[in-house]
Every structure is written in structure tokens, then in C-alpha cells.
C-alpha positions in Angstrom: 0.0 0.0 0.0 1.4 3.8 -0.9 2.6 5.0 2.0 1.2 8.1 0.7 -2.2 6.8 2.0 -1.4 6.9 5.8 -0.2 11.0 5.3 -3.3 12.1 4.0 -5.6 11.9 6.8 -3.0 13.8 9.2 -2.1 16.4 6.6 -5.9 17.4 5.9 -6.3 18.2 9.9 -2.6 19.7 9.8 -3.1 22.1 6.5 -6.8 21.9 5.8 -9.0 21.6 8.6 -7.6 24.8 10.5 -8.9 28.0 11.0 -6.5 29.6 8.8 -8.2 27.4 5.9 -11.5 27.3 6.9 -11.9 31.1 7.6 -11.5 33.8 4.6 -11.6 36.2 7.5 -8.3 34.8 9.6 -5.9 37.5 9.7 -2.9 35.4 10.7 -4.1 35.9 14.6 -6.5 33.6 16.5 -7.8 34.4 20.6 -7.5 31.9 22.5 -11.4 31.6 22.8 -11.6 31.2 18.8 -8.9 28.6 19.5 -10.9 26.7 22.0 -14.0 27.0 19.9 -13.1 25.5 16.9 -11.2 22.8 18.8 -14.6 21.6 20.9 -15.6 20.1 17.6 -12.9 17.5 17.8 -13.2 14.3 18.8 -10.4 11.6 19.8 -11.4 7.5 19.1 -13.4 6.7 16.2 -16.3 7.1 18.6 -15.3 10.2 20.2 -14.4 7.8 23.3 -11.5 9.2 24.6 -12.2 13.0 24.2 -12.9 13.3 27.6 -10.0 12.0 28.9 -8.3 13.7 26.7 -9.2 17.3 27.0 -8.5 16.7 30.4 -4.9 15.8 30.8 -4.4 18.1 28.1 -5.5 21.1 30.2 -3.5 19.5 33.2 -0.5 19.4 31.8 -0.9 23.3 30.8 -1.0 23.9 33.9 2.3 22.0 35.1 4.3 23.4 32.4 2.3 26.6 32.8 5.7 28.4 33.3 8.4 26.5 31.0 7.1 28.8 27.9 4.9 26.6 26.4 2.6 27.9 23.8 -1.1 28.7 24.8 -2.6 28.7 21.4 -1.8 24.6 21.0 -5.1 22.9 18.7 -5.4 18.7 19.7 -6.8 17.3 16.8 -8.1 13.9 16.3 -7.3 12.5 12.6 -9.9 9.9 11.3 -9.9 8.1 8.7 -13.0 8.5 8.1 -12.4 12.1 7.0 -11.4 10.4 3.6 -14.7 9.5 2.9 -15.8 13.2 2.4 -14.6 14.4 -1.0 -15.3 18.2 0.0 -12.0 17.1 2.8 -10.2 14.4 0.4 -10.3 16.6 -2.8 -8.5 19.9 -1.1 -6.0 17.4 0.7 -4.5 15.8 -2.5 -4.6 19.0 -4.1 -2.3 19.6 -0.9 0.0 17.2 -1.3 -0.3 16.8 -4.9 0.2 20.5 -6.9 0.6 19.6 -10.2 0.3 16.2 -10.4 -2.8 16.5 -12.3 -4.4 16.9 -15.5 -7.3 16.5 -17.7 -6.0 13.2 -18.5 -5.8 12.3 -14.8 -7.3 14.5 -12.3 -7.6 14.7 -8.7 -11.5 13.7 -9.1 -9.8 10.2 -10.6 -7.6 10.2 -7.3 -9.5 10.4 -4.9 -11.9 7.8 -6.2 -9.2 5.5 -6.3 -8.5 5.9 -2.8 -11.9 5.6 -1.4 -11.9 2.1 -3.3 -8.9 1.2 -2.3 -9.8 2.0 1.5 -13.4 0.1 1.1 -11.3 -2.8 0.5 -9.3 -3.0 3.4 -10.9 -4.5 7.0 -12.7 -1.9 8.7 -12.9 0.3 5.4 -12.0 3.9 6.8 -11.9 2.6 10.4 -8.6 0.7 9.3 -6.4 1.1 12.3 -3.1 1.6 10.2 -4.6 4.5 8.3 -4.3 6.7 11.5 -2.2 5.0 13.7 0.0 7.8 14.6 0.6 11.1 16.5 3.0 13.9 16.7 3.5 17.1 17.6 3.8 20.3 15.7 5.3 23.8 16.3 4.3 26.9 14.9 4.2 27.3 10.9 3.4 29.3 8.1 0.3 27.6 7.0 -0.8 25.9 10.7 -0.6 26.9 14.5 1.1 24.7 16.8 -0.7 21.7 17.6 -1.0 17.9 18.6 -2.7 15.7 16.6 -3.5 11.7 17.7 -5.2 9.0 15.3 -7.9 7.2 16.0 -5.5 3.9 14.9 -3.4 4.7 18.0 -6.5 4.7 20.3 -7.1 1.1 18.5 -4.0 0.1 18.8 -4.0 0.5 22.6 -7.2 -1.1 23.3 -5.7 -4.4 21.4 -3.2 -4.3 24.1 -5.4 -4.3 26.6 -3.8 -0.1 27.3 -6.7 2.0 26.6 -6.6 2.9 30.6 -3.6 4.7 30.1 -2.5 5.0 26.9 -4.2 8.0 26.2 -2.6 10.1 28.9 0.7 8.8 27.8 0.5 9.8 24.1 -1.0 13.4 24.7 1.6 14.1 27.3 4.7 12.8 25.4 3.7 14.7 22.6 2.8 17.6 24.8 6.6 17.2 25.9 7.7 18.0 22.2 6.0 21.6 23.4 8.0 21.8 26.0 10.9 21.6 24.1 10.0 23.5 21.5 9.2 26.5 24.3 13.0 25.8 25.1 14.2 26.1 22.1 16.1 23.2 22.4 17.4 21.5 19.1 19.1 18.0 19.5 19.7 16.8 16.1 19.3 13.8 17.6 15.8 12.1 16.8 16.2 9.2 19.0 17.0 11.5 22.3 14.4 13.9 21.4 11.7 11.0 21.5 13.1 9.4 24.6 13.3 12.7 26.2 9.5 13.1 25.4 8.8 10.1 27.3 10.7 11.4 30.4 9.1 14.4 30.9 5.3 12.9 29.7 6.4 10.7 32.8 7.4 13.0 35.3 4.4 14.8 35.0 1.8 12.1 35.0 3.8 10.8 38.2 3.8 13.8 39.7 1.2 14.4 43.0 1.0 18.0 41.3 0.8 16.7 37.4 -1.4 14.0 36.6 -0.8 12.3 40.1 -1.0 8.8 38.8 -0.7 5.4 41.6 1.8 3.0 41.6 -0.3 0.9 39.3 -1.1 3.6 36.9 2.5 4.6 36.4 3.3 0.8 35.7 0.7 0.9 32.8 2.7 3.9 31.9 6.2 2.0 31.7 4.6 -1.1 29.7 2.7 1.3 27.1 6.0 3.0 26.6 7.7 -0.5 26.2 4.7 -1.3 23.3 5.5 1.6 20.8 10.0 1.1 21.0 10.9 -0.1 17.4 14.0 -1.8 16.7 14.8 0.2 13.7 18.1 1.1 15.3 19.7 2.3 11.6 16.8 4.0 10.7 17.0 8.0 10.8 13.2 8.6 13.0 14.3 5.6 15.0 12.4 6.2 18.4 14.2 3.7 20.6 13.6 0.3 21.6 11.3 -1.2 23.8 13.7 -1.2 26.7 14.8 2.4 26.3 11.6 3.9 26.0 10.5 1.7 29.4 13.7 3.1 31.2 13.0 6.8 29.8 9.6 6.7 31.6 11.3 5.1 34.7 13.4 7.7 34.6 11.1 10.6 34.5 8.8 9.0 37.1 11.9 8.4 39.6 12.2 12.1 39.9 8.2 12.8 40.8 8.0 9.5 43.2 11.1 12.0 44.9 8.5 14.5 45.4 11.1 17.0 43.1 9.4 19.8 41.1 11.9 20.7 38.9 11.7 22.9 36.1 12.1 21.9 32.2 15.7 22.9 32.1 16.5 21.3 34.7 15.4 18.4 33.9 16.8 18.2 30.2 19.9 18.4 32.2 19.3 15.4 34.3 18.0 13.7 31.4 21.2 14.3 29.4 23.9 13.2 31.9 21.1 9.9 32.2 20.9 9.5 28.4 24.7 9.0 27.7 24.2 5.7 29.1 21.0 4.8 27.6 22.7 1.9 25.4 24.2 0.0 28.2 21.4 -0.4 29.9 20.1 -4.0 31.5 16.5 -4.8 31.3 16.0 -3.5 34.7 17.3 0.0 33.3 21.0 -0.2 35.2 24.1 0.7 33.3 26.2 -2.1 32.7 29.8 -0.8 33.3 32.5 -3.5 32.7 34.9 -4.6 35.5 37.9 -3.0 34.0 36.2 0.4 34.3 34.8 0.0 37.2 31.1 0.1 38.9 29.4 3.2 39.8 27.3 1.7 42.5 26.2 5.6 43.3 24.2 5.6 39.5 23.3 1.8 40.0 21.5 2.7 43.6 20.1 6.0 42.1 18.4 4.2 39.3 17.4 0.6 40.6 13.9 1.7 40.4 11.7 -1.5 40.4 8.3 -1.4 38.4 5.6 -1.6 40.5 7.0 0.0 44.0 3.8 0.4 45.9 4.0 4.1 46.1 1.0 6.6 45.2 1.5 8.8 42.6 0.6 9.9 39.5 2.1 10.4 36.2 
């Protein structure tokens, strides 16, 4: 399948469905009100059954990061797949994505039909999990505001592992962690860290008693959801990290909230970058392996020898 076909429904809420778009009136400048209006219309779950929960961690995690910078004006955006089935949506998207690709010979029309027959052929038709199943976060742009957007295939996805409890906190706050960084202007050139980073922070705040204050339990959830989504695709340029780093990432931002720390963002990039350096001699239980002849730093062994599930009450 053209990979093309798993872009489109993200680039029509990205560059199409936006106020900027929609709006023959937009300026350049939206209130926040306008903001919050247009986004009340947007649903997360291909049933809208997740919107409440996540509207509310959303507007949590403003608050926690309230002073780190972090824009106010952020749209979440739910991308469905069954958006495609609308040509007035489908037609302006390809357009989009596809400026002079077409002519009276072959024209967007022709297109689009192809890809609603395509989709009707696949299980679930436009509910087909792999159509959507992604999220990311975006900064501010010429031709869109800064925004998260989450699939409904990522909601799907977490239900089939039995993570719909708490998967939907960790996605919205790992991408609202992006935000945070963005607000810091931090560049890494370094995909991997960036991503790993974004799970650290998501899980300092949703282990946090003044974040999202998650339990013991809760944050466990947190750790295994993180392990779900690692890849293995170590040579590949947007690897994320692996299962095991993206676990000990979330350990490692929790670690500092079970502490009772509040730390600010900087500070805890900082902490996060001394931590990261020896993110690929890590053991399963997230403990640097450091060979004899070098010698063993029992002070970071004892510092991060965090054991999932410590009964402790928190949340992340």
C-alpha cells in the first residue's frame, strides 16, 4: 500500500481543517477563545471515546508546564480516517499534497476515487487502524498553529493491548513534551533522544502528586505502554528507541516525581542528558552495565534501581 495513503488523513487536519483554511476572515491571529472553539468540535477514538480524557490531561499538563514557555494557542486534533470519505476534505487534501500532479487526463476527481476504493477494500474500510495510527506534535508554521494531533489507529491500537486505561494520557503528554521543548528552544539533532526525552518528561508529569498524580499501578501501565510503541529500527534516521529504552525513559522521568522534586524543564533536560549517555548500556532492569575493568558506579546503579511496581501513590 502507498505509504502516501497513511499521510493524508493527518495532513488534511494539519493544513486543511484549521482555522487559517476554513476562515476567509483569519488574519494570521487567533484568541484563545476562537482557538478553543473551533477545537470543541474534535473528537479523539473513532467514537469520540477518549475525548474526555483527553481534554482533560491536556488542560493538566498546561498547567504544570504553565511556566516553561509553552505555547497557549496549541489545537489537539483527532485524525480519522473516516475524513477520507468526504470528497469536500479528500479533494483539497491531495490537491495539498499533490500541486501539479494533475491533469485533464488524470485528475484529482480520478484520485481520490481511487482511494476511497482502495480504503473500502481494506478491514474496517475507513476505520482501518493503520490508516491513523500515529501522533505527533507540531510547532508553529506558516500555514498551521502549533498543535498535537493523535489518530484514532493509536487509540485502536491500545485497546488491542489491553492499554486503553492509560495510553491515552501517555500519548498526549509525550507529545505535549515536544512543546515543551520547542518553548526551550532546544534543538538536538538527535531524533532518537528527542523522543526518549519526550517520554521522560510525559512521565514526570503524570507521576507527579502536582501533574497527573497517577498510583503506583497507573505509572506501571505507563512504563509497559512506553515499552509497546519502541521499534528496533536502530539504523533507521526517526528511530524512536527500543522497547527497553523507551521503558527506562519513563522510569526515569517517574523516579524524579516518586522523589516529590518539582523541577523545572531545564532542569530536567539536564538530568535527562547526563542519564541519556548511558541509555545503550542499559540492562533490562534499566541499570548501566559498566565493565569490570572500568569499574562500577554503585552511586548511579543505587540512584536508578527503580523496580516497576514499587507500591508508592502517585501519578504520572
Amino acid at each position: 500500500m502507498d505509504w502516501n495513503l497513511f499521510v493524508i488523513p493527518f495532513a488534511y487536519k494539519l493544513y486543511i481543517d484549521v482555522p487559517s483554511r476554513s476562515d476567509p476572515n483569519y488574519s494570521g491571529t487567533y484568541i484563545i477563545s476562537d482557538i478553543l472553539s473551533t477545537d470543541s468540535q474534535e473528537y479523539f477514538g473513532t467514537e469520540g471515546e477518549f475525548t474526555n480524557e483527553i481534554e482533560s490531561i491536556f488542560n493538566e499538563a498546561q498547567d504544570f508546564w504553565d511556566g516553561s514557555g509553552v505555547e497557549d494557542d496549541i489545537h489537539i486534533r483527532g485524525a480519522h480516517g473516516v475524513d477520507l470519505a468526504d470528497l469536500d476534505k479528500l479533494i483539497p487534501t491531495l490537491e495539498l499534497l499533490f500541486e501539479g500532479s494533475y491533469d485533464d487526463d488524470y485528475t484529482v476527481y480520478d484520485h481520490a476515487n481511487e482511494i476511497q476504493e482502495l480504503i473500502l477494500r481494506l478491514p474496517g474500510g475507513y476505520n482501518f487502524p493503520l490508516l491513523t495510527f500515529n501522533a505527533f506534535a507540531t510547532d508553529k508554521m506558516d500555514d498551521s498553529d502549533p498543535s498535537i494531533i493523535i489518530g484514532d489507529g493509536y487509540f485502536e491500537f491500545q485497546k488491542a493491548s489491553s492499554s486503553e486505561s492509560e495510553g491515552p494520557e501517555y500519548v498526549l503528554t509525550h507529545e505535549f513534551a515536544h512543546h515543551v521543548m520547542y518553548a526551550m528552544g532546544l534543538s538536538l539533532e538527535d531524533y532518537k533522544k528527542e523522543e526518549l526525552m519526550a517520554d521522560a518528561f510525559a512521565a514526570y508529569f503524570l507521576a507527579h502528586n502536582s501533574g497527573g498524580d497517577m498510583t503506583s499501578s497507573e505509572i506501571s501501565n505507563i512504563h509497559r505502554v512506553a515499552f509497546s510503541v519502541g521499534d528496533c529500527e536502530t539504523s533507521d534516521a526517526f528511530h524512536h528507541g527500543t522497547p527497553r529504552e523507551r521503558k527506562c525513559s519513563t522510569q526515569f522521568g517517574a523516579t524524579f516525581a516518586e522523589e516529590g522534586r518539582r523541577l523545572n524543564a531545564r532542569q530536567l533536560y539536564s538530568k535527562f542528558s547526563d542519564w541519556y549517555s548511558d541509555i545503550e548500556e542499559m540492562d533490562e532492569n534499566c541499570v548501566p552495565i559498566t565493565s569490570a575493568s572500568s569499574g562500577i558506579r554503585l552511586d548511579a546503579i543505587l540512584a536508578l534501581m527503580i523496580p516497576l511496581g514499587v507500591p508508592r501513590e502517585f501519578k504520572s
